[in-house]
N, C-alpha and C positions, 0 to 999 in steps of 0.2 A: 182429369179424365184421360186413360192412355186411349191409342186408335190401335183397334187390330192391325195386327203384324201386314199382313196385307194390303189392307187400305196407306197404312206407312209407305210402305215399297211403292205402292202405285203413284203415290202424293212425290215420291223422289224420284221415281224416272218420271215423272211431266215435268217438273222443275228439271230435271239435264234435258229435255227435248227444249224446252223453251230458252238454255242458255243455247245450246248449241247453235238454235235459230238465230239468238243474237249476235253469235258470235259470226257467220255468213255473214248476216249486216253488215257487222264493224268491219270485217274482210273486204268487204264491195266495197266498202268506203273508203278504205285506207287505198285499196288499188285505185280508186277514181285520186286521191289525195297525192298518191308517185308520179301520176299523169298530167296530174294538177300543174302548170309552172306558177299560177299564182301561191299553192303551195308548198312547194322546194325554195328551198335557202341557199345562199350563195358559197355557201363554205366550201362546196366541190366543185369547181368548174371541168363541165365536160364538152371536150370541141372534138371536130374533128381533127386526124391525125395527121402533122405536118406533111406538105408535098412532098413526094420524092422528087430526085432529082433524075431528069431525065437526059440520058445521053445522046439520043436521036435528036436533041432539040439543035443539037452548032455552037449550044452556049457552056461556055468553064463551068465547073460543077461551084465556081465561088464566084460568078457573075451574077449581075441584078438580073432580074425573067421579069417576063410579062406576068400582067397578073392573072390565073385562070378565072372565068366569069365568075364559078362558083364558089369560088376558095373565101371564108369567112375570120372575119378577125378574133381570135381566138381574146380578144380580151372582153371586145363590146359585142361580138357576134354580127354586127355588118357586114358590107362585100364590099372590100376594099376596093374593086375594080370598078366599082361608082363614083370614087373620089380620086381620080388620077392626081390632079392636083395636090392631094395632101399624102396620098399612101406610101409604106415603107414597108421593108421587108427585114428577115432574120435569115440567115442560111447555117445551117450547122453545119459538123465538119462532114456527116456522112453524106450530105447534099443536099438531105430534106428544107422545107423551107415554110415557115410562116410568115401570113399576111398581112399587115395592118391597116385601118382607116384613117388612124393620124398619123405624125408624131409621139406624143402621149398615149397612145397604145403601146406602141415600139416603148418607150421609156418604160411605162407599166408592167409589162412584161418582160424586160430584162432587170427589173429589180426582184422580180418571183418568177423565175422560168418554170419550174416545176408545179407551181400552183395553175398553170394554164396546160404545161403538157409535161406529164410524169416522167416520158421517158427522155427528158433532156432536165441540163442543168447549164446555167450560165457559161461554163466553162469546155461546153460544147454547141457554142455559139460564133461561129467561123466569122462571121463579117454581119455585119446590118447597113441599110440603105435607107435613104429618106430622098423625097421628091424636091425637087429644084422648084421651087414656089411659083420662079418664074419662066423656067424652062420648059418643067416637066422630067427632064434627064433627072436620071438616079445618081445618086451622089454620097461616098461613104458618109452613114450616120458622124462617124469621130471627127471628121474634117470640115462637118457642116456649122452651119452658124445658125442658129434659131431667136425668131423673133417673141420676146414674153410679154403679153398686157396691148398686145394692139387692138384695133379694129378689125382685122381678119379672121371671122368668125369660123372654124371648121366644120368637118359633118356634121357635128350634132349641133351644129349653130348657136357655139357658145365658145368661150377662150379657147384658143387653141397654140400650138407652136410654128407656126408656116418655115420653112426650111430652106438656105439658100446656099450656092457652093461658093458664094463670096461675100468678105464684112461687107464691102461698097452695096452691093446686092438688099442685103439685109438694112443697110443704114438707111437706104434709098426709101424702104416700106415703110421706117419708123418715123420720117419725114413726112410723110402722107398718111401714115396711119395709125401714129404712136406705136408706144411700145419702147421697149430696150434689146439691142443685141445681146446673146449670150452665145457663148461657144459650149461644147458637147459636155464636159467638163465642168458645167455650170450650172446645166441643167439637173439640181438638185434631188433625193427623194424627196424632201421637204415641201419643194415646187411642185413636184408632178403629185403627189397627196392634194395639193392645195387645188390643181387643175383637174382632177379626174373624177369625171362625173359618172366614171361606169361600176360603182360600189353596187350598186343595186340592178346589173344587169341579168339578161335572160337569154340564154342559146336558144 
C-alpha cells in the first residue's frame, strides 16, 4: 500500500526533527564528557606554561628560585611548594622554569619534556635542581646522589628518591632507613617506569 506523496514528506520531516533533537542531546553530552576529567584520557597532558624568568628577582637567569605558591608540577599536577623537602626544579635556556613535587617527577619529565610542555624539548633544558634531603639547599640534579627502596616515603606517600649533595649524606639515610645510593647517572628509565605512580594522573 504506497502513502500519498504528502503524508510521506510529512512522515520525513518528523523523523529529521526528532534526529536533529537527538543530536542537541548527544552535543550536551559530549560537552559535559570535555569537561568531564573523569572522562579525558591521559595521552595529552595539559599544564600550565613554564615560569618566566624574572629579572627584578637579584637572581642569575640559571639559579635555583624559590618556588611561587601557585606554580604546579607539570607531571603529577601538585604544588611543589608544599613539599620543600623533596621538590626540584628545570630551568631552560630562555629562563623559564618548571616545578616539581619530587625527584621522579624531575626524572619523569626529562625523559619526555615535550609530552608535558610542547614548547620545549630536552635539549633546552639549561640546568635542573633537586632538594638537599637534609638541608633543604638546592643542589644541581647531576651532582646529587639519590637514595632508591628506603623508607622515606615522598608526597604521594609512597617510594620516592630523597636527594643529598653528598654519598656520606646519602649512606647515612640508608643506614637508618634502607635503601641504596645511586648517583644521577644511575638513575635509570627502567627505575623511574618502575617508581612512577603518576600514569594515571589529572590536572
Amino acid at each position: 500500500m504506497r502513502l500519498p506523496g504528502k503524508r510521506l514528506s510529512l512522515g520525513i520531516a518528523v523523523l529529521a526533527i526528532a534526529v536533529a533533537a537527538a543530536a542537541v542531546v548527544l552535543l550536551s553530552h559530549d560537552e559535559r564528557a570535555v569537561t568531564d576529567p573523569d572522562l579525558v584520557t591521559n595521552e595529552l597532558c595539559i599544564v600550565a606554561p613554564a615560569t618566566p624568568y624574572d629579572p627584578a628577582s637579584g637572581l642569575a637567569m640559571f639559579a635555583p628560585r624559590p618556588i611561587p605558591v601557585a606554580a604546579r608540577c607539570p607531571v603529577c599536577g601538585m604544588y611543589p611548594a608544599r613539599f620543600p623537602r623533596w621538590a626540584a626544579q628545570s630551568i631552560f635556556r630562555d629562563g623559564a622554569a618548571h616545578y616539581f613535587d619530587s625527584p621522579i617527577d624531575l626524572f619523569v619529565f626529562l625523559q619526555k619534556v615535550d609530552r608535558y610542555d610542547i614548547r620545549y624539548a630536552l635539549n633546552e633544558v639549561a640546568i635542573s635542581f633537586v632538594t638537599d634531603f637534609d638541608t633543604g639547599q638546592w643542589i644541581e640534579a647531576q651532582d646529587a646522589f639519590f637514595v632508591h627502596g628506603s623508607s622515606a616515603f615522598g608526597p604521594m606517600r609512597d617510594a620516592d628518591l630523597p636527594a643529598f649533595a653528598s654519598r656520606e649524606a646519602a649512606d647515612a639515610l640508608t643506614r637508618s632507613r634502607g635503601g641504596r645510593v645511586l648517583a644521577f647517572t644511575e638513575v635509570t628509565p627502567e627505575l623511574i617506569q618502575s617508581l612512577n605512580r603518576s600514569v594515571h594522573h589529572r590536572h
